[in-house]
C-alpha positions in Angstrom: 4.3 -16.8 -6.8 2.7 -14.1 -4.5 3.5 -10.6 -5.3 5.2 -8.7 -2.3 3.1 -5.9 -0.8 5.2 -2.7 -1.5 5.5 -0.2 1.6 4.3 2.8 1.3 6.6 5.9 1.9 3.2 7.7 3.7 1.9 7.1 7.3 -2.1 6.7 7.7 -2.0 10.6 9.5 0.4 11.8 5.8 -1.5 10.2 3.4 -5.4 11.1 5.0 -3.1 14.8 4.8 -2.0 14.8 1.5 -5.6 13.2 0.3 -7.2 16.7 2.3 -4.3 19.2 0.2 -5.2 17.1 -2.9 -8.8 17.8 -2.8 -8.7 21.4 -1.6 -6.1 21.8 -4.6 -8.6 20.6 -7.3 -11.7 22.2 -5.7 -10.2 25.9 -5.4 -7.6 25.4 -8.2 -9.1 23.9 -10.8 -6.0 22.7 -12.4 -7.4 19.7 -14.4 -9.0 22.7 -16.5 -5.4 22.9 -17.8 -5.4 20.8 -21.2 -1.7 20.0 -21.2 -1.6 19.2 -17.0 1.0 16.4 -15.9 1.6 15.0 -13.1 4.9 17.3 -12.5 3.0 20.0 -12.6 0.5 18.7 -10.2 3.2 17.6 -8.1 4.9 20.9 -8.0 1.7 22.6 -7.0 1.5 20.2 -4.1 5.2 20.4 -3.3 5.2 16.9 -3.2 7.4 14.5 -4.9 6.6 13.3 -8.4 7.1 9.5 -7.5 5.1 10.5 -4.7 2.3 11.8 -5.9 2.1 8.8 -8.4 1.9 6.8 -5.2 -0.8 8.1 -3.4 -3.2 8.3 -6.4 -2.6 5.1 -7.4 -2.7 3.2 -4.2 -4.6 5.3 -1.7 -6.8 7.1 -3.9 -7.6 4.0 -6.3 -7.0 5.7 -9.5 -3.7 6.7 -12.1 -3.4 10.1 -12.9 -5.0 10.8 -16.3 -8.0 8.8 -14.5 -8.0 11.0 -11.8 -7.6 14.0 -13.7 -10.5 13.1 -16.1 -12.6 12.2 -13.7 -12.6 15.8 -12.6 -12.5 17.0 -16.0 -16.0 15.3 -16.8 -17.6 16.2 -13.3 -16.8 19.9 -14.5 -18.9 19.1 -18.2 -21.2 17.5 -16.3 -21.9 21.0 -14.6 -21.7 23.4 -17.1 -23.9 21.0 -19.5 -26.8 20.8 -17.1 -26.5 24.9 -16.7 -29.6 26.5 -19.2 -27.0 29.5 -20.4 -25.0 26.6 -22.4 -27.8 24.8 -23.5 -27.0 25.8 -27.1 -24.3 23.6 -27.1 
């Protein structure tokens, strides 16, 4: 039995938006340096929609949000391991 596509609740234009406030969010923000972030918070910081937010990581952004969240969360190690002031550690 084929599964049945499930509309989203975004247009092309409102998702490719979100996506852009997303983005700037974890570039300028750097919330996922929070150890204790959820998705509520995120949400809220967005003003978007819990269910919402779910939504457009998971289906347009390809990922669930502890996998997006560490994804950034290892990008940043990533950074501050290859700086010479932390190689001590």
């Amino acid at each position: 039995m084929a599964r049945k596509q499930k509309k989203s609740c975004f247009s092309t234009e409102e998702s490719n938006n979100w996506q852009k406030k997303i983005t700037a969010l974890i570039a300028n923000k750097q919330p996922f340096l929070k150890p204790n972030l959820s998705l509520r918070q995120l949400a809220g910081m967005l003003g978007i929609q819990t269910n919402k937010l779910s939504e457009l990581l998971n289906e347009k952004m390809g990922k669930n949000f502890s996998a997006y969240i560490n994804h950034y969360r290892v990008k940043h190690f990533k950074q501050i391991a290859q700086n010479p002031d932390y190689q001590h550690l």
